[in-house]
mmCIF file as Biopython writes it, N, C-alpha, C and O atoms, coordinates in Angstrom:
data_model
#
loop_
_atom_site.group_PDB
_atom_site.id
_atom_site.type_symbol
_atom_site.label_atom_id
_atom_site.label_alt_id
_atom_site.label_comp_id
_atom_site.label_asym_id
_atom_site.label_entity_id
_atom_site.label_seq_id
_atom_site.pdbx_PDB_ins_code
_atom_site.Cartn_x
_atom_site.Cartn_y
_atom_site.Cartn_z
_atom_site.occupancy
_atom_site.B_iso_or_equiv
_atom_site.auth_seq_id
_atom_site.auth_asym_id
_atom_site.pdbx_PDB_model_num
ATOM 1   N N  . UNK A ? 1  ? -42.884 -35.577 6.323   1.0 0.0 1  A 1 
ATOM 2   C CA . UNK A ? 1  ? -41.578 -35.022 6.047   1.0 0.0 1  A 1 
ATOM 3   C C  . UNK A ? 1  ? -40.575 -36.094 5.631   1.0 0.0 1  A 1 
ATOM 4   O O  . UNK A ? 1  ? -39.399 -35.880 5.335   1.0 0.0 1  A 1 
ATOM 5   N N  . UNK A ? 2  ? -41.082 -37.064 5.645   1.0 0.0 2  A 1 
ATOM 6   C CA . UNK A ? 2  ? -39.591 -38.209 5.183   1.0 0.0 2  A 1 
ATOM 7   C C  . UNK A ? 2  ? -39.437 -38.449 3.860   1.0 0.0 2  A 1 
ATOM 8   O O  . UNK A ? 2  ? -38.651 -39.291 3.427   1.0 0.0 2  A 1 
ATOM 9   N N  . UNK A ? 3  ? -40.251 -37.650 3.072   1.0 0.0 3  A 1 
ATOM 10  C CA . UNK A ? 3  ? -39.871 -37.536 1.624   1.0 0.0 3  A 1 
ATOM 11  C C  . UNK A ? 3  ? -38.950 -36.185 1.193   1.0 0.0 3  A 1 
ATOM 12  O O  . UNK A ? 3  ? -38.278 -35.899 0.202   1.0 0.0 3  A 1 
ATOM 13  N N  . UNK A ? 4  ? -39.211 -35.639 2.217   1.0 0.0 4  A 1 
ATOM 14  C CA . UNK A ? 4  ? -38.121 -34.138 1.937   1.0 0.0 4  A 1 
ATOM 15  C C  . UNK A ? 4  ? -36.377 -34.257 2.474   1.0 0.0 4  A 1 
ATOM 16  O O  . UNK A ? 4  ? -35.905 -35.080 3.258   1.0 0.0 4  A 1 
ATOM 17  N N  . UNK A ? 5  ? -35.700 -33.182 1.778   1.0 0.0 5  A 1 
ATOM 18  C CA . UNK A ? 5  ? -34.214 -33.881 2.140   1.0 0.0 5  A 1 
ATOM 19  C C  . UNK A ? 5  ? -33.804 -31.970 2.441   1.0 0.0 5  A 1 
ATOM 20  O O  . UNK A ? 5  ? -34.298 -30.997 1.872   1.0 0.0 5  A 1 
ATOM 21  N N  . UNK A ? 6  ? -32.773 -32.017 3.505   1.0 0.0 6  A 1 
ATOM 22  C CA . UNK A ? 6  ? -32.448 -30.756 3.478   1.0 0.0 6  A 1 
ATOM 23  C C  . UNK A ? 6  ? -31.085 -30.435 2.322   1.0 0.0 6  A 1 
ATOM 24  O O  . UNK A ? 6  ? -30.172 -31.235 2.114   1.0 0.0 6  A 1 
ATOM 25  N N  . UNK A ? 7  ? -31.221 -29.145 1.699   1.0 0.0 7  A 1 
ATOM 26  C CA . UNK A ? 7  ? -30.747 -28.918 0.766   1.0 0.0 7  A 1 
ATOM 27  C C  . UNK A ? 7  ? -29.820 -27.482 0.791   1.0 0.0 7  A 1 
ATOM 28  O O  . UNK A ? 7  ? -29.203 -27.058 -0.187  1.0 0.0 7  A 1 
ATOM 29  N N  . UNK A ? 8  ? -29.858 -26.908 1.974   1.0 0.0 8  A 1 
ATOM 30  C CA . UNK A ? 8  ? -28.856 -25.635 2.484   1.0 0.0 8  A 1 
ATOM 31  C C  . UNK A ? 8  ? -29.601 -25.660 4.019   1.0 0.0 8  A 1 
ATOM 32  O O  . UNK A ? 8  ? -30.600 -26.188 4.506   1.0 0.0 8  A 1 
ATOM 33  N N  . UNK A ? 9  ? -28.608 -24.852 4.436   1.0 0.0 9  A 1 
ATOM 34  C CA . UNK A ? 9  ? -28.837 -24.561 5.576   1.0 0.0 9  A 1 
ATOM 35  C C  . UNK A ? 9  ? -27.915 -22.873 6.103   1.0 0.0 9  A 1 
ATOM 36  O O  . UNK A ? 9  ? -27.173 -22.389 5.248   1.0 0.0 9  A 1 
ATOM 37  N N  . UNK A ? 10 ? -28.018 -22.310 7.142   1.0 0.0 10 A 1 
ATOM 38  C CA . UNK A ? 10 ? -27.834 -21.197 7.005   1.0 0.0 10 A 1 
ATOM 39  C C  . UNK A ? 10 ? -28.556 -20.399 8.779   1.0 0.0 10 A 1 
ATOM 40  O O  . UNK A ? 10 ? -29.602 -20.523 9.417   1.0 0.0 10 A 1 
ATOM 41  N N  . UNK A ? 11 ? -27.301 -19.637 8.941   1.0 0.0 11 A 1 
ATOM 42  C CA . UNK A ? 11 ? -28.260 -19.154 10.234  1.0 0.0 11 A 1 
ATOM 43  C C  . UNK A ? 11 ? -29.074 -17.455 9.853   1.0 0.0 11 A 1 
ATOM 44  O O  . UNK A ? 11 ? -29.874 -16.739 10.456  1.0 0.0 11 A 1 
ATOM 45  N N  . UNK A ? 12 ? -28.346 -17.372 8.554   1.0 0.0 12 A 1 
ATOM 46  C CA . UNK A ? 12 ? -29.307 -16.194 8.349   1.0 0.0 12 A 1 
ATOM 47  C C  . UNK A ? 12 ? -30.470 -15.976 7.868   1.0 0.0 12 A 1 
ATOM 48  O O  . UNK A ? 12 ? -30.381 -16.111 6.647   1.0 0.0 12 A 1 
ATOM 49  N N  . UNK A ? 13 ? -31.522 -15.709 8.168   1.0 0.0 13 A 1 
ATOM 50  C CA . UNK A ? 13 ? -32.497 -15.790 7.890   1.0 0.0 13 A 1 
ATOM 51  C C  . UNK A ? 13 ? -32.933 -15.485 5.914   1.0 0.0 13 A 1 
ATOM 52  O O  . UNK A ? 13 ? -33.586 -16.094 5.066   1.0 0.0 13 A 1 
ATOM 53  N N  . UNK A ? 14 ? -32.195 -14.333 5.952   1.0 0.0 14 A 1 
ATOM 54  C CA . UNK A ? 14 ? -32.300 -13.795 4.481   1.0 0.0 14 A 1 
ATOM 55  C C  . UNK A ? 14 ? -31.867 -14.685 3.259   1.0 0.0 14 A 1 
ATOM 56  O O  . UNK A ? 14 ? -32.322 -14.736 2.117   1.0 0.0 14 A 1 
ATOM 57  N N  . UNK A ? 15 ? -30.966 -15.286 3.791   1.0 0.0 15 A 1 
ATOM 58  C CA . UNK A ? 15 ? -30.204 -16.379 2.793   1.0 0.0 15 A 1 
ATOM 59  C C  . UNK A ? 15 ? -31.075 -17.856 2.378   1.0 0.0 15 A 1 
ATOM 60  O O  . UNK A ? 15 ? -30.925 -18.593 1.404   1.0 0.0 15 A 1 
ATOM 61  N N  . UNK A ? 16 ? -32.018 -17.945 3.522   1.0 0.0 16 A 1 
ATOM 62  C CA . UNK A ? 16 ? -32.873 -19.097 3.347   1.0 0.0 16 A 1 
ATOM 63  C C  . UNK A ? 16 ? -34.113 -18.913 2.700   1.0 0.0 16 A 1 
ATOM 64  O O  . UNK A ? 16 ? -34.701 -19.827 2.122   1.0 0.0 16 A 1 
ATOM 65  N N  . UNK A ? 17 ? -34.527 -17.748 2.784   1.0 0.0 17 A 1 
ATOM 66  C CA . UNK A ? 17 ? -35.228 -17.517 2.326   1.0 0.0 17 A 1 
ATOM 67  C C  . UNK A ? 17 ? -35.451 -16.920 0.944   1.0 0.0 17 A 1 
ATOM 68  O O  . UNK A ? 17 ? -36.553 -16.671 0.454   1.0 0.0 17 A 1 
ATOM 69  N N  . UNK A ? 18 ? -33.920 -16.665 0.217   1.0 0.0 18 A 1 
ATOM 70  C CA . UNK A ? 18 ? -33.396 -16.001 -1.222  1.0 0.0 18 A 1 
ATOM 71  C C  . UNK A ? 18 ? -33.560 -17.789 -1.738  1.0 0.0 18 A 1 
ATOM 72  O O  . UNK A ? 18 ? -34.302 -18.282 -2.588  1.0 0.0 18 A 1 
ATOM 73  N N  . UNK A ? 19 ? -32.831 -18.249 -1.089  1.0 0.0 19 A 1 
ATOM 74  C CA . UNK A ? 19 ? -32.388 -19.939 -1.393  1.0 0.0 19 A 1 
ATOM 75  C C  . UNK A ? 19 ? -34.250 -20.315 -2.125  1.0 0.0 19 A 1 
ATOM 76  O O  . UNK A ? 19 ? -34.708 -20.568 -3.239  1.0 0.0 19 A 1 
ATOM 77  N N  . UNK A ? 20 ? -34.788 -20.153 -0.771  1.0 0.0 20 A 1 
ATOM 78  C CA . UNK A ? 20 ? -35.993 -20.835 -0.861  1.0 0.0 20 A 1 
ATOM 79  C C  . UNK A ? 20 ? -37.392 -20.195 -2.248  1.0 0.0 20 A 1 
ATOM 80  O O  . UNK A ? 20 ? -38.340 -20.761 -2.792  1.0 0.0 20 A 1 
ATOM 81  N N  . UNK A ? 21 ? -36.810 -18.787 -2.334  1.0 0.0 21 A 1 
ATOM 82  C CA . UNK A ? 21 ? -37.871 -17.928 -3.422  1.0 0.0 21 A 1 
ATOM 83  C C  . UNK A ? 21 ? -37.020 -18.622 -4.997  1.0 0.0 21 A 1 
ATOM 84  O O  . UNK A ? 21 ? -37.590 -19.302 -5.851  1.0 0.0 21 A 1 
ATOM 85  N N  . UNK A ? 22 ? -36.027 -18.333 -5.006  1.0 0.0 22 A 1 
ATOM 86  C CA . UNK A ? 22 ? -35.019 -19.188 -6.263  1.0 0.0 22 A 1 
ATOM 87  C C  . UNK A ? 22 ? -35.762 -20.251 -6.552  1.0 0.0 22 A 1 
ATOM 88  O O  . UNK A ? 22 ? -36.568 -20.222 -7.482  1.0 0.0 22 A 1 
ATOM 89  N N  . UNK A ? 23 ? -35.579 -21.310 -5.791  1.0 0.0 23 A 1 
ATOM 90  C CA . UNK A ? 23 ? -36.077 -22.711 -5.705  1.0 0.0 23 A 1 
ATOM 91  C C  . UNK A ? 23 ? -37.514 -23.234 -6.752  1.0 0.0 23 A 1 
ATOM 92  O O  . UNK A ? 23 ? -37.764 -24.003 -7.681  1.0 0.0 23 A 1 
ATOM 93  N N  . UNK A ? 24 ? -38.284 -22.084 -5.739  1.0 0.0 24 A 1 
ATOM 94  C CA . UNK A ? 24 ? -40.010 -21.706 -5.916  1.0 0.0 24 A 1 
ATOM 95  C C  . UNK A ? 24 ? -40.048 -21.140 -7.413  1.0 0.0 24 A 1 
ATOM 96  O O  . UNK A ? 24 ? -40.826 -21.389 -8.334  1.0 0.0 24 A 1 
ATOM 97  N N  . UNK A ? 25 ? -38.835 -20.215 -7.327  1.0 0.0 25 A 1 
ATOM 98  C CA . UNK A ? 25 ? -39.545 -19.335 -9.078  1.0 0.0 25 A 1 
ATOM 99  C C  . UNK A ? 25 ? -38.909 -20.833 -10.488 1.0 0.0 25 A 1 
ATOM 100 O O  . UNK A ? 25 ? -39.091 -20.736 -11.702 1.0 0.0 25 A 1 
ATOM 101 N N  . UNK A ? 26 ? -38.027 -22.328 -9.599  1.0 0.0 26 A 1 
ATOM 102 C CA . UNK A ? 26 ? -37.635 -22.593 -10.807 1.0 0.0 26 A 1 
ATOM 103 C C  . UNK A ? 26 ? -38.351 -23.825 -10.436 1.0 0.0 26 A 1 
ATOM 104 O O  . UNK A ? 26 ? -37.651 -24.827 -10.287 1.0 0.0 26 A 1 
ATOM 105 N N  . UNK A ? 27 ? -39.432 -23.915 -10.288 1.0 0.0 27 A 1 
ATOM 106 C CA . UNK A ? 27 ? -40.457 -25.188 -10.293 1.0 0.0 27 A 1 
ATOM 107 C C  . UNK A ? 27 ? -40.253 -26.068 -8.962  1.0 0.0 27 A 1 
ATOM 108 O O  . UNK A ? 27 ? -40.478 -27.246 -9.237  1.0 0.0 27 A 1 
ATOM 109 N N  . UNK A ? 28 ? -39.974 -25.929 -7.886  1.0 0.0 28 A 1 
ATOM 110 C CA . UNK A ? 28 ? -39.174 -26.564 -7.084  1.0 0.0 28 A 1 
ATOM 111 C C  . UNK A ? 28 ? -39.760 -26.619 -6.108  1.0 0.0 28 A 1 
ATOM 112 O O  . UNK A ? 28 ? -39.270 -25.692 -5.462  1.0 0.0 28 A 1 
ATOM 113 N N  . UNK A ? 29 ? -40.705 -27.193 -5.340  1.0 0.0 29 A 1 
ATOM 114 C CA . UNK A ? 29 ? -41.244 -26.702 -3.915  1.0 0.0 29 A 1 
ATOM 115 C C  . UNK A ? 29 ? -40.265 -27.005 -3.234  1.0 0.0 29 A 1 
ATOM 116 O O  . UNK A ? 29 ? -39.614 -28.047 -3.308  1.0 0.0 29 A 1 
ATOM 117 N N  . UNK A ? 30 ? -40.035 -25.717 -2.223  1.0 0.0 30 A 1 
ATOM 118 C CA . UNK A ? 30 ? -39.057 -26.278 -1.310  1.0 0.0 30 A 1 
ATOM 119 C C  . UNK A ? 30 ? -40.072 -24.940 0.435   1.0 0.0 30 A 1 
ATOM 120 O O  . UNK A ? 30 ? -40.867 -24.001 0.482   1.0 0.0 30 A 1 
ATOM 121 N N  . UNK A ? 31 ? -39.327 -25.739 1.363   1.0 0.0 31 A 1 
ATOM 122 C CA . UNK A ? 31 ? -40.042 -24.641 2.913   1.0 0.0 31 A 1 
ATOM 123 C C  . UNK A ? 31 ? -38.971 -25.013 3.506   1.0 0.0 31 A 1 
ATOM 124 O O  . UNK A ? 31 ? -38.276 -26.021 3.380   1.0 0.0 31 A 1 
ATOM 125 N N  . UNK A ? 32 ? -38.861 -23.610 4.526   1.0 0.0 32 A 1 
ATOM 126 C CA . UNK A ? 32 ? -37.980 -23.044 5.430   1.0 0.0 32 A 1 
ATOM 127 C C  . UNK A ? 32 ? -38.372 -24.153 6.643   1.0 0.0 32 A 1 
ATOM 128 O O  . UNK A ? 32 ? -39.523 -24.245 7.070   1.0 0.0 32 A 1 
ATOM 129 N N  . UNK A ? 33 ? -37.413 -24.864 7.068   1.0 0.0 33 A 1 
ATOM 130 C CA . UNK A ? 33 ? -37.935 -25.502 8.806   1.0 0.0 33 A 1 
ATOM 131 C C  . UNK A ? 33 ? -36.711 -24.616 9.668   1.0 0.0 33 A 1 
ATOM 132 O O  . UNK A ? 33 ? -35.527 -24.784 9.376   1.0 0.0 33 A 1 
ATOM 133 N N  . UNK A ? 34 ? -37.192 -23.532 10.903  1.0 0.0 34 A 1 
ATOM 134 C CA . UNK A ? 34 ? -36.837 -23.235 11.904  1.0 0.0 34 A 1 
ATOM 135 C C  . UNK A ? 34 ? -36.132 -23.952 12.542  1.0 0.0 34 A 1 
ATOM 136 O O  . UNK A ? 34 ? -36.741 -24.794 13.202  1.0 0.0 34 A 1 
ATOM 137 N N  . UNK A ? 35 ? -34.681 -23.961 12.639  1.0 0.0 35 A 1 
ATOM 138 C CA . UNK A ? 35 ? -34.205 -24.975 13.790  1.0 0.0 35 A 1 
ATOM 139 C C  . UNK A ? 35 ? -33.215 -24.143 14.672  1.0 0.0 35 A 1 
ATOM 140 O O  . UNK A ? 35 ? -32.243 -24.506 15.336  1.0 0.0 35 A 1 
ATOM 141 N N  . UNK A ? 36 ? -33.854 -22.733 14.437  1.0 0.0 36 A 1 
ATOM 142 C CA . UNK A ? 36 ? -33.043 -22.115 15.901  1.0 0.0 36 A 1 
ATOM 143 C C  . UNK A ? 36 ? -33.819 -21.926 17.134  1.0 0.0 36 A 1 
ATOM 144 O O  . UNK A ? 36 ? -35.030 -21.723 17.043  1.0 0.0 36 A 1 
ATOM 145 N N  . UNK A ? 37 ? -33.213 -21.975 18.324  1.0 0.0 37 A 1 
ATOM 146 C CA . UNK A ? 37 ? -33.073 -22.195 19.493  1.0 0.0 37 A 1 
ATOM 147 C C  . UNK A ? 37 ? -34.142 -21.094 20.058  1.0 0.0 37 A 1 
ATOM 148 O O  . UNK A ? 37 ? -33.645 -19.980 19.892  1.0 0.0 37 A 1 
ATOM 149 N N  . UNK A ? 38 ? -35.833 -20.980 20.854  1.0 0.0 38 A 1 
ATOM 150 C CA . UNK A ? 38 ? -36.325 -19.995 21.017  1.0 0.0 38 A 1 
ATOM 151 C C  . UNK A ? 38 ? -36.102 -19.018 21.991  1.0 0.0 38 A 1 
ATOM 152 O O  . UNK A ? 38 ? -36.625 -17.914 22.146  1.0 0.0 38 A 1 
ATOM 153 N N  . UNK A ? 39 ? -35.101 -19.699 22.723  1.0 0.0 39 A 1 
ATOM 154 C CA . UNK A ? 39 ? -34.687 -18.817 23.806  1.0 0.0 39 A 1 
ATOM 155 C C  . UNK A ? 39 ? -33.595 -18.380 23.774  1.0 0.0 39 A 1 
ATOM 156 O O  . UNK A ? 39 ? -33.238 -17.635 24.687  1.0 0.0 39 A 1 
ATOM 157 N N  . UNK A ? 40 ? -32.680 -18.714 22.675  1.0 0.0 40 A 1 
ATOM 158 C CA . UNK A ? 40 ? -31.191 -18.098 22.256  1.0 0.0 40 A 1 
ATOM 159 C C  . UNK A ? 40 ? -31.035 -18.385 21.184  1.0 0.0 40 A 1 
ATOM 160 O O  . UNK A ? 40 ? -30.685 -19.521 20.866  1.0 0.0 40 A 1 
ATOM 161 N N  . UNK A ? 41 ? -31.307 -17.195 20.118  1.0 0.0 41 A 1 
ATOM 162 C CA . UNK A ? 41 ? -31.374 -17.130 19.208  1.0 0.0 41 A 1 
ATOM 163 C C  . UNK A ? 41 ? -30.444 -17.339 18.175  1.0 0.0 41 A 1 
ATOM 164 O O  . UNK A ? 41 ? -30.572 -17.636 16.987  1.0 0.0 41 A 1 
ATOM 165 N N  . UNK A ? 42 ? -29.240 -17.062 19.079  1.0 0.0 42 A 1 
ATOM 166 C CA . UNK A ? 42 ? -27.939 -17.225 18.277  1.0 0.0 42 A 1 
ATOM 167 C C  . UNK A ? 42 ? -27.713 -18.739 18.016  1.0 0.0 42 A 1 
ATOM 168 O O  . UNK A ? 42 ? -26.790 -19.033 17.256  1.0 0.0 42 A 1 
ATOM 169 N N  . UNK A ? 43 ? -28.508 -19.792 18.603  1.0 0.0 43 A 1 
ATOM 170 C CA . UNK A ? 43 ? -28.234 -21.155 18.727  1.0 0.0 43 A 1 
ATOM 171 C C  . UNK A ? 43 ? -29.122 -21.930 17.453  1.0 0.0 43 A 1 
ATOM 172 O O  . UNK A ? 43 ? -30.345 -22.053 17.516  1.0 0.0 43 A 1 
ATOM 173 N N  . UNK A ? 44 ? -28.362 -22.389 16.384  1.0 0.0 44 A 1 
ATOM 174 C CA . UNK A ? 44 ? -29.121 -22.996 15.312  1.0 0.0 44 A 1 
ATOM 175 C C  . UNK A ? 44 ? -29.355 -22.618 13.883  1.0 0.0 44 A 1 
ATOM 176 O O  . UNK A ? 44 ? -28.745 -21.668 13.392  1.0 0.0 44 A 1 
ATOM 177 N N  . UNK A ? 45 ? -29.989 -23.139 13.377  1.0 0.0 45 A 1 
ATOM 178 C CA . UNK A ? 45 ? -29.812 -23.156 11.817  1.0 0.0 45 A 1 
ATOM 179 C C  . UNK A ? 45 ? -31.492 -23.024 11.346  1.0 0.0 45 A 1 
ATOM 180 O O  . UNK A ? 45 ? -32.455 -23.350 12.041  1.0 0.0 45 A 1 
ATOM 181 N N  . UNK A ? 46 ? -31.525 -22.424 9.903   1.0 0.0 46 A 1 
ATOM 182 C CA . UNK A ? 46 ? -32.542 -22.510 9.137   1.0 0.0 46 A 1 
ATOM 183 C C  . UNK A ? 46 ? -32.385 -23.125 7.952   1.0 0.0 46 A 1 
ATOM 184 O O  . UNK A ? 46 ? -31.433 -22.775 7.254   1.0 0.0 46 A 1 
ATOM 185 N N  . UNK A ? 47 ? -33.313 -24.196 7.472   1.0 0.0 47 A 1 
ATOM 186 C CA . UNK A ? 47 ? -33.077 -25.451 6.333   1.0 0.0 47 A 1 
ATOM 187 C C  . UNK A ? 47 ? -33.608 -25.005 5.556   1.0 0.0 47 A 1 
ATOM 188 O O  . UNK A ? 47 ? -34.279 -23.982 5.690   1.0 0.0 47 A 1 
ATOM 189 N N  . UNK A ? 48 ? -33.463 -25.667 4.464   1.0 0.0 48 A 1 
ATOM 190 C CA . UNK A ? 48 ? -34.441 -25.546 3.397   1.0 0.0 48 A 1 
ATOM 191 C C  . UNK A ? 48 ? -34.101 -26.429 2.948   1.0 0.0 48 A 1 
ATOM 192 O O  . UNK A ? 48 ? -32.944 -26.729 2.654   1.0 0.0 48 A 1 
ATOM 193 N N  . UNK A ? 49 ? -35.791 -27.472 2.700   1.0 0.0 49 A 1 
ATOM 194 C CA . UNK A ? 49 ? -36.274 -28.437 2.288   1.0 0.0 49 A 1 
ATOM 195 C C  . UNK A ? 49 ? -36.562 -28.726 1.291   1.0 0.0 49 A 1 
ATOM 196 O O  . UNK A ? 49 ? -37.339 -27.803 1.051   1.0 0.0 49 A 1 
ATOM 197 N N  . UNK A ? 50 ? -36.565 -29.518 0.147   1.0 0.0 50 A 1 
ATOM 198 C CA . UNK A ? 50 ? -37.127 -29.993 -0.963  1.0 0.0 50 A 1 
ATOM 199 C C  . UNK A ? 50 ? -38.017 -31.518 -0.920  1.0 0.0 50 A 1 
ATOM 200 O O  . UNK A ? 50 ? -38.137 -32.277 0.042   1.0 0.0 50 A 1 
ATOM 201 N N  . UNK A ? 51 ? -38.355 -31.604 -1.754  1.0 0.0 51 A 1 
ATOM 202 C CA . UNK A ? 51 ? -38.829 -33.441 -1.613  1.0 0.0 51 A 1 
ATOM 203 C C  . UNK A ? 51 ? -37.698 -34.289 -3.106  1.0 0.0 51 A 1 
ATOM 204 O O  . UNK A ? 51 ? -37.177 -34.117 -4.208  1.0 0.0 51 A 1 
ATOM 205 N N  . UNK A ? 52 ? -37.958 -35.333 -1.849  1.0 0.0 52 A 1 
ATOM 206 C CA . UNK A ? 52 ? -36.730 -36.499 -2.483  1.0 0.0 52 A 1 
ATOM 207 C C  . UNK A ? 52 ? -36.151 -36.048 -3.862  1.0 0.0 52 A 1 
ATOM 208 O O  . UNK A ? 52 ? -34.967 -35.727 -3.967  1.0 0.0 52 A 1 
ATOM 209 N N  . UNK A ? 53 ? -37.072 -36.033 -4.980  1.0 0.0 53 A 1 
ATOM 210 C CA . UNK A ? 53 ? -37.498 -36.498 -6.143  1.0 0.0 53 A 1 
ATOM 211 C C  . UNK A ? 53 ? -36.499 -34.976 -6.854  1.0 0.0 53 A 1 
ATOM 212 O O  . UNK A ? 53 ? -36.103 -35.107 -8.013  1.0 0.0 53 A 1 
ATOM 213 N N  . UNK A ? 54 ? -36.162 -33.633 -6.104  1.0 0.0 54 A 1 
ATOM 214 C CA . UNK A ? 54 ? -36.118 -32.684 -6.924  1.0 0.0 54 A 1 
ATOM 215 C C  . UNK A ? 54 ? -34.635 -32.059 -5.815  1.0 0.0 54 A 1 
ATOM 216 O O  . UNK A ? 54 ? -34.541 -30.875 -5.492  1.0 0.0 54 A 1 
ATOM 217 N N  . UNK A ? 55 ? -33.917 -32.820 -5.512  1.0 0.0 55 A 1 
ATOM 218 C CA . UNK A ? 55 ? -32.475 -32.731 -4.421  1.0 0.0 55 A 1 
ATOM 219 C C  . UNK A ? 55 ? -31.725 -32.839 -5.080  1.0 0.0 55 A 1 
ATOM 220 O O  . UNK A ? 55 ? -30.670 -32.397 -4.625  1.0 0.0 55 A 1 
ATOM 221 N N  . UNK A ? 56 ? -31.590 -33.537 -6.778  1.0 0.0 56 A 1 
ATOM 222 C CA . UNK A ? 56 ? -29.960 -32.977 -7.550  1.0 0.0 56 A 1 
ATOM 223 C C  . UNK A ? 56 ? -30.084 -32.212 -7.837  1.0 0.0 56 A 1 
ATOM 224 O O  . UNK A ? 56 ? -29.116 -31.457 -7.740  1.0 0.0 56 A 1 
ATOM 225 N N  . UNK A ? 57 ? -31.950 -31.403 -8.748  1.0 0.0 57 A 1 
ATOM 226 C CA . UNK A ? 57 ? -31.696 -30.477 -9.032  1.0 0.0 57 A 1 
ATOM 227 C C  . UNK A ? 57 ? -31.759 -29.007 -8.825  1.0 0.0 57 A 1 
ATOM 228 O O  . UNK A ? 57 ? -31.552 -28.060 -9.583  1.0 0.0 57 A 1 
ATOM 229 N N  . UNK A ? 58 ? -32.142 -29.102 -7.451  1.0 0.0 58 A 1 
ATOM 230 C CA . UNK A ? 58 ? -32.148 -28.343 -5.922  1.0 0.0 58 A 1 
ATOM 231 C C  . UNK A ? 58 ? -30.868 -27.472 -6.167  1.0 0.0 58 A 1 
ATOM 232 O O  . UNK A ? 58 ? -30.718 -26.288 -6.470  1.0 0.0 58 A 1 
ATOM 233 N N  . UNK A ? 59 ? -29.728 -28.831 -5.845  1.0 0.0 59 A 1 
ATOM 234 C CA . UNK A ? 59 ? -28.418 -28.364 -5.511  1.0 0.0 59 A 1 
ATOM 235 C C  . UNK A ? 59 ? -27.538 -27.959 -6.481  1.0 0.0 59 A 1 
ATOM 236 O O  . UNK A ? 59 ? -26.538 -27.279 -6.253  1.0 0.0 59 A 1 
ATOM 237 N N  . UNK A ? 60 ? -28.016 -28.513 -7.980  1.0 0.0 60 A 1 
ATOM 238 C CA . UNK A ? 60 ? -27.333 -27.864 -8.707  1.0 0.0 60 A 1 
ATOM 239 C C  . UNK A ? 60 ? -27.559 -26.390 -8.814  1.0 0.0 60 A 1 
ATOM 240 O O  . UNK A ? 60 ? -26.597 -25.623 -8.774  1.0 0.0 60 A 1 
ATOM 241 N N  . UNK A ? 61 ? -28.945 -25.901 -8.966  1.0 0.0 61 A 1 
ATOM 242 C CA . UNK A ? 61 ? -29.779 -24.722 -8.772  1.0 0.0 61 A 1 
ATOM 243 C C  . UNK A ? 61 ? -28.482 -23.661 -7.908  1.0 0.0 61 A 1 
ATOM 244 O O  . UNK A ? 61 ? -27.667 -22.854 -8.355  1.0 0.0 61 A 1 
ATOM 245 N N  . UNK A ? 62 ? -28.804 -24.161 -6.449  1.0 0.0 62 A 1 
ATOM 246 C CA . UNK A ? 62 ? -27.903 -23.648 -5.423  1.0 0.0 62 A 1 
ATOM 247 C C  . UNK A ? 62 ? -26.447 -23.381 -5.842  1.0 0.0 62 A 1 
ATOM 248 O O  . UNK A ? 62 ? -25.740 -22.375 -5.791  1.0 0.0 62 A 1 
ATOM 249 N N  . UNK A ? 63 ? -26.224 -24.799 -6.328  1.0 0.0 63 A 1 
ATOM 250 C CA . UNK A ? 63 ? -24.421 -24.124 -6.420  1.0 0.0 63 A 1 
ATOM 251 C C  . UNK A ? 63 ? -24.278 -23.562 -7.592  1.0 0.0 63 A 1 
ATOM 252 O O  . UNK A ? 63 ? -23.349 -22.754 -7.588  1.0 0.0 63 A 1 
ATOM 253 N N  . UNK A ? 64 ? -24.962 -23.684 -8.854  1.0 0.0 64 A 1 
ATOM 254 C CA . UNK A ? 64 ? -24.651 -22.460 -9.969  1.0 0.0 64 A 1 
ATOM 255 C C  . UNK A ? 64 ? -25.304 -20.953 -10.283 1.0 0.0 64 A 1 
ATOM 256 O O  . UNK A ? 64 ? -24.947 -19.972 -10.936 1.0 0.0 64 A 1 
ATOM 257 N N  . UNK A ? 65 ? -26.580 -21.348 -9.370  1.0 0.0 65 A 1 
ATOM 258 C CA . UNK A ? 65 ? -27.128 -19.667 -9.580  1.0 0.0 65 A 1 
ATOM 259 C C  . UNK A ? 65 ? -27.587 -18.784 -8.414  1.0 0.0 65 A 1 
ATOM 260 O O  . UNK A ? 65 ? -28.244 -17.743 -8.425  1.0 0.0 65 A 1 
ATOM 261 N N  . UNK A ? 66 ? -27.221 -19.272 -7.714  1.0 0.0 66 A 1 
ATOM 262 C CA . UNK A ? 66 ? -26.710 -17.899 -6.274  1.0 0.0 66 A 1 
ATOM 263 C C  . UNK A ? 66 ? -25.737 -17.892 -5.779  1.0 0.0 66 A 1 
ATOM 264 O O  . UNK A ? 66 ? -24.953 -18.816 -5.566  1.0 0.0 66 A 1 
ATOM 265 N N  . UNK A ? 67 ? -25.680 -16.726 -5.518  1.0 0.0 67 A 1 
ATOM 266 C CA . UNK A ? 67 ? -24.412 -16.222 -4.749  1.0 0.0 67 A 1 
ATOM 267 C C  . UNK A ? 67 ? -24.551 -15.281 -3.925  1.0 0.0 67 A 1 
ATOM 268 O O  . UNK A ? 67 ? -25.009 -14.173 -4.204  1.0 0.0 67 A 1 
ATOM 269 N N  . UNK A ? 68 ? -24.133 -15.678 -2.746  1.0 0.0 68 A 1 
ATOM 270 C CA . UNK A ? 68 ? -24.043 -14.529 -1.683  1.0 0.0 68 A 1 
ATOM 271 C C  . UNK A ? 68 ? -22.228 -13.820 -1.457  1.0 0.0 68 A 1 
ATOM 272 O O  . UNK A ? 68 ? -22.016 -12.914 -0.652  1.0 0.0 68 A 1 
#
């Protein structure tokens, strides 16, 4: 994992995973890492990861073609 950089984050599940199919359909590997809390759910965040090499154009991705 120390080649991957987080690139959104989000406690809703749906949003990380819109983030993360986007990503995927524009050449991009990117995966969801779980970082909420298993015993209180309300506690924490869900990432989404890319590797090093594809994080400008990750985020440009993110900030011009979704919208929630």
């Amino acid at each position: 994992m120390s080649n991957w950089s987080k690139v959104y984050e989000s406690k809703e599940p749906y949003r990380a995973e819109i983030v993360k199919d986007i990503l995927d359909q524009k050449g991009i590997n990117a995966i969801i890492m779980n970082k909420k809390d298993s015993a209180y759910y309300i506690f924490g965040q869900l990432e989404v990861h890319v590797e090093a090499k594809s994080v400008l154009n990750a985020l440009k991705i993110i900030e011009n073609d979704i919208k929630f």
